[in-house]
N, C-alpha and C positions, 0 to 999 in steps of 0.2 A: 276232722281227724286231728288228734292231741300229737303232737311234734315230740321226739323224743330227747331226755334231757344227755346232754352230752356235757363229759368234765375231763378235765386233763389239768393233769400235774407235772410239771417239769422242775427236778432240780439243778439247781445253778450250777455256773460252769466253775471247776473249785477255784479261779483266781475270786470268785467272787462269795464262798461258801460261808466265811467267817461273819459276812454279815445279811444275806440273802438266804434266807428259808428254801424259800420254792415259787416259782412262779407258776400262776390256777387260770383258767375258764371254765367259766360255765354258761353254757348255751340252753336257750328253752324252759330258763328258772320260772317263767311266769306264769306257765300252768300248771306249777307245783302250788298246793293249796298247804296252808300250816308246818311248811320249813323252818326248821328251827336253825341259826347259827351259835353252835356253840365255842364258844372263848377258848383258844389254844394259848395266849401269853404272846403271842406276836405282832406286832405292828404292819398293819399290812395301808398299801397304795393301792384303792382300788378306783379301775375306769369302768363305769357302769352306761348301757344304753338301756333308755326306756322305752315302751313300747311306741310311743311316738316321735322316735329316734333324737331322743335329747339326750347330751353324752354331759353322765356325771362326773367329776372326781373327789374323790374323800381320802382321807388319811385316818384311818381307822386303829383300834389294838387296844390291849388292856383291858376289856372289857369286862366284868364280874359276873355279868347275868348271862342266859342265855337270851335271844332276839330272833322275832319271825322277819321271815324276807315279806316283802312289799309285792305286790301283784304285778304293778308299775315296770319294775324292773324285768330285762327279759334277756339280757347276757352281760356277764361282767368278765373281766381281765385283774389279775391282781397280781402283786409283787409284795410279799410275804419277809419280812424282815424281820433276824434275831432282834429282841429289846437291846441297848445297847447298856452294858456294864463295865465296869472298871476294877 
């Protein structure tokens, strides 16, 4: 039986809005086949566990193309941050 994909979006508390997006999970990514992540302009923190519970982290954003998710991967956590300008 295929697990079903569970996401949640929370946005920041506003002391923290100016520079925090939104904080995401997603649960159950790894039996999605051919997910595309498409580029929003944001810089995001992501903690990634894989299916053989090895915990990633990356620093991710900017991206120009869009990118398929990995199989590997099977629930992540992220923290979503404005680009920073001046």
């Amino acid at each position: 039986m295929q697990k079903k994909l569970n996401f949640k979006l929370v946005e920041p508390d506003q002391s923290l809005a100016d520079f925090v997006y939104c904080f995401s999970s997603l649960q159950n990514i790894s039996h999605q086949h051919d997910a595309v992540i498409i580029p929003n302009g944001k810089v995001d923190l992501i903690f990634s566990k894989t299916n053989d519970q090895t915990l990633i982290v990356a620093l991710l954003g900017l991206e120009t193309k869009p990118k398929y998710t990995t199989p590997e991967i099977s629930n992540f956590f992220s923290v979503s941050f404005h680009p920073f300008c001046d």
